[in-house]
C-alpha positions in Angstrom: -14.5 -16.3 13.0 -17.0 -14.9 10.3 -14.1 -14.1 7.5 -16.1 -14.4 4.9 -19.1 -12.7 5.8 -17.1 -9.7 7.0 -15.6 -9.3 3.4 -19.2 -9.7 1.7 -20.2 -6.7 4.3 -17.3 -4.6 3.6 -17.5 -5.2 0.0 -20.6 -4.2 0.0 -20.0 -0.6 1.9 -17.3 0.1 -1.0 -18.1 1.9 -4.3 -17.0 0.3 -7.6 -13.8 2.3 -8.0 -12.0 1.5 -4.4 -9.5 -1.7 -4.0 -9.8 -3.6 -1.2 -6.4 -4.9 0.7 -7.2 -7.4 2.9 -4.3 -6.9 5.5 -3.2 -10.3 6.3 0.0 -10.1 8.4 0.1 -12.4 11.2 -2.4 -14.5 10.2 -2.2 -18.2 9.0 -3.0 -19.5 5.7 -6.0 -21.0 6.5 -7.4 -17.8 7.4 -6.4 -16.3 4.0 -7.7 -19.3 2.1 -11.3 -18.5 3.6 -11.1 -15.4 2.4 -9.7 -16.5 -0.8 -12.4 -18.5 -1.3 -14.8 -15.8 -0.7 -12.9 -14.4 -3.6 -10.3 -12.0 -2.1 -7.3 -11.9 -4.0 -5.4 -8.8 -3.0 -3.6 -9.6 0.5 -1.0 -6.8 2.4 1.4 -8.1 4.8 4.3 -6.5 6.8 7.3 -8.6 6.8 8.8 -9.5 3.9 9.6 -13.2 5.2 6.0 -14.2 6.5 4.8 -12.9 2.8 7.0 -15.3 1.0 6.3 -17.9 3.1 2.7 -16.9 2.4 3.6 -16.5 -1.4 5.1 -20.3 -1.7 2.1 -21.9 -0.2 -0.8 -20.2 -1.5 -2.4 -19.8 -4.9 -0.3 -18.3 -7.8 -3.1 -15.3 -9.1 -3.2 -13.3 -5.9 -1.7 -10.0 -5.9 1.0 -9.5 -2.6 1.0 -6.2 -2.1 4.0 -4.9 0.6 2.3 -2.4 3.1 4.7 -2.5 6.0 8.2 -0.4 6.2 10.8 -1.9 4.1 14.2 -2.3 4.5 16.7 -1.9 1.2 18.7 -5.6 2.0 14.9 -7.4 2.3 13.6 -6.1 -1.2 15.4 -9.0 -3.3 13.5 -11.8 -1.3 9.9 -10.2 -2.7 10.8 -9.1 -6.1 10.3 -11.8 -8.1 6.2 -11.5 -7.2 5.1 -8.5 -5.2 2.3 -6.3 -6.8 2.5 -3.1 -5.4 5.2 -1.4 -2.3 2.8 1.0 -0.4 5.7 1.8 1.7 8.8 3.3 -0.4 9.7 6.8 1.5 12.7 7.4 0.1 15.3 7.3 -2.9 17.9 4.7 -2.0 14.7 2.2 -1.5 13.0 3.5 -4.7 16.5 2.4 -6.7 17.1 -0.8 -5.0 14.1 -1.7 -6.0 14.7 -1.0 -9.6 17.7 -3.1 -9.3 16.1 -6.4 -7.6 13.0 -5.7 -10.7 15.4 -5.5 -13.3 17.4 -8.9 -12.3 13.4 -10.4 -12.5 13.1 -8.5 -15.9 9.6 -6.9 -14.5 8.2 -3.4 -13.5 7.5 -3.1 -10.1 4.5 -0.6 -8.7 5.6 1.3 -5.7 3.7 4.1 -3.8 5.5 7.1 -2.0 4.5 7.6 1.2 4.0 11.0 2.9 4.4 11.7 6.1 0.3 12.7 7.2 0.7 12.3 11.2 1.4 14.0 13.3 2.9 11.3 15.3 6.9 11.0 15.3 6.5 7.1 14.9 5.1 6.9 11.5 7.3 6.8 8.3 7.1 8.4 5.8 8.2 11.4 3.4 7.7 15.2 3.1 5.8 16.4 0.3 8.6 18.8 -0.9 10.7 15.3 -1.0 8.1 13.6 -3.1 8.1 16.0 -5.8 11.9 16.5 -5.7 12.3 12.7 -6.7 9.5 12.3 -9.1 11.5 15.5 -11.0 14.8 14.5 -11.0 17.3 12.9 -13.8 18.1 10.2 -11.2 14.1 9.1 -10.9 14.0 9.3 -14.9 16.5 6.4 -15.0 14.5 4.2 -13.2 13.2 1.9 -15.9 11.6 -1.1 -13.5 9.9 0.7 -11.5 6.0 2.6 -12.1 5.3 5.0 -9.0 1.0 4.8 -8.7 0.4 7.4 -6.7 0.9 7.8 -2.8 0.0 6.3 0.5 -0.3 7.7 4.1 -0.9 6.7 7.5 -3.1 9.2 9.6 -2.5 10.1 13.0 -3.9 6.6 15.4 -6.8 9.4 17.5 -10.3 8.9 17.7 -10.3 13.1 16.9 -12.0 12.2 13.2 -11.6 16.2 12.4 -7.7 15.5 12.8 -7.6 12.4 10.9 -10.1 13.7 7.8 -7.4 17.0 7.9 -4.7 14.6 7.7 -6.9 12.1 4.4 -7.7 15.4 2.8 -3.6 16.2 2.8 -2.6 13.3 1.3 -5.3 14.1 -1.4 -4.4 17.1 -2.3 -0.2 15.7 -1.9 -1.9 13.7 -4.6 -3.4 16.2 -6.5 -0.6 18.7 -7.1 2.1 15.6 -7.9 0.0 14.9 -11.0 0.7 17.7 -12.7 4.6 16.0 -13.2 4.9 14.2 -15.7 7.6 11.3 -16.6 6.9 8.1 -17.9 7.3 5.9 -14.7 5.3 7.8 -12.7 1.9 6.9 -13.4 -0.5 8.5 -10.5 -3.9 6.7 -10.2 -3.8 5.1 -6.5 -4.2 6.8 -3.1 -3.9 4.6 -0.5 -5.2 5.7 2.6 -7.8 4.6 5.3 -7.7 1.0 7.8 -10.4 -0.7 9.7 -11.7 2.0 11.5 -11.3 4.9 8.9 -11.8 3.3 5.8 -15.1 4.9 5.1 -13.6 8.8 5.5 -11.0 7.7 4.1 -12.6 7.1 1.2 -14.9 10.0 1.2 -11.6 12.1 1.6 -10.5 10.6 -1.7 -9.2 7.1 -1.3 -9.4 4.7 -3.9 -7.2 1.5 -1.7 -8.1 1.0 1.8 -5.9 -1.4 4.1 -8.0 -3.0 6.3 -7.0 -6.5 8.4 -9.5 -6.9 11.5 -12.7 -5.9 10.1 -11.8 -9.1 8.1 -9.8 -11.3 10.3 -11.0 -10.5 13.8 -8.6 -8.7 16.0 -4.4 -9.6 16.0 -3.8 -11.7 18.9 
């Protein structure tokens, strides 16, 4: 297991502006300390419970950033340290995690996701739901929370015209929610694109890719 050299090669295929999560769900610690130590220090994981696990044991300046569905009763076990929520697709998540930031006395970054696939199976929100929230008096009482931007799963096909229609929707989601403003929404992150679309992904737009087994080797 080459961890380190696959980061330095993927590093090296990203432009300056695009964050690199390295999805580390499933995966022991000593996996993420070589890639620590190659100087990774934004990990995604997918269960709350593995992350804090993950969290106690590892070094205290990496950034946890939430990337699987969440469930409303597991955010107060991550809100003390989590860096970003890629997942939040509705409003009763949105304010429950306002409530577990505001006991920690932080802000918490979330991302909405929108509902790119076609697929029935992935999560997410419609985009007519997205900008309902970001405009209403309820969303402008959310003090502890900062909504970056969006996220969005495409469609799992090897049809690349199907999943660059599905990138370039989420762009242009992102695109026309700018144009609201309120102060905690603050839209500078789209994050789109995994191992083995991260490069349209980005060329659709992206500027966070998600990616776990071009780093760790495949899940077992």
């Amino acid at each position: 297991m080459h961890i380190q050299e696959n980061l330095k090669h993927i590093k090296s295929t990203l432009p300056n502006h695009v964050i690199l999560v390295a999805v580390s769900k499933t995966k022991p610690v000593s996996d993420l300390m070589e890639a620590y130590n190659a100087g990774q220090r934004i990990f995604g994981e997918n269960k709350i419970q593995e992350m804090v696990e993950k969290y106690e044991a590892m070094p205290k300046d990496i950034e946890w950033h939430m990337i699987g569905h969440v469930q409303s009763n597991k955010v107060k076990y991550m809100a003390s340290f989590v860096s970003l929520i890629h997942g939040v697709d509705n409003f009763k998540l949105l304010a429950e995690i306002n409530k577990q930031a505001k006991k920690h006395d932080r802000i918490i970054n979330c991302l909405l996701q929108i509902k790119i696939a076609s697929e029935d199976s992935k999560f997410g929100m419609r985009v007519s739901e997205a900008s309902e929230i970001l405009k209403s008096e309820a969303f402008s009482t959310l003090k502890n929370i900062q909504v970056m931007g969006v996220m969005g799963m495409a469609t799992f096909t090897e049809n690349k015209n199907q999943i660059k229609k599905e990138f370039t929707l989420l762009k242009t989601v992102f695109d026309d929610l700018k144009s609201i403003k309120t102060f905690n929404f603050k839209p500078e992150t789209i994050s789109m694109g995994m191992s083995g679309d991260y490069i349209l992904a980005i060329d659709c737009g992206s500027n966070m890719i998600r990616v776990g087994s071009s780093i760790f080797g495949e899940r077992l």
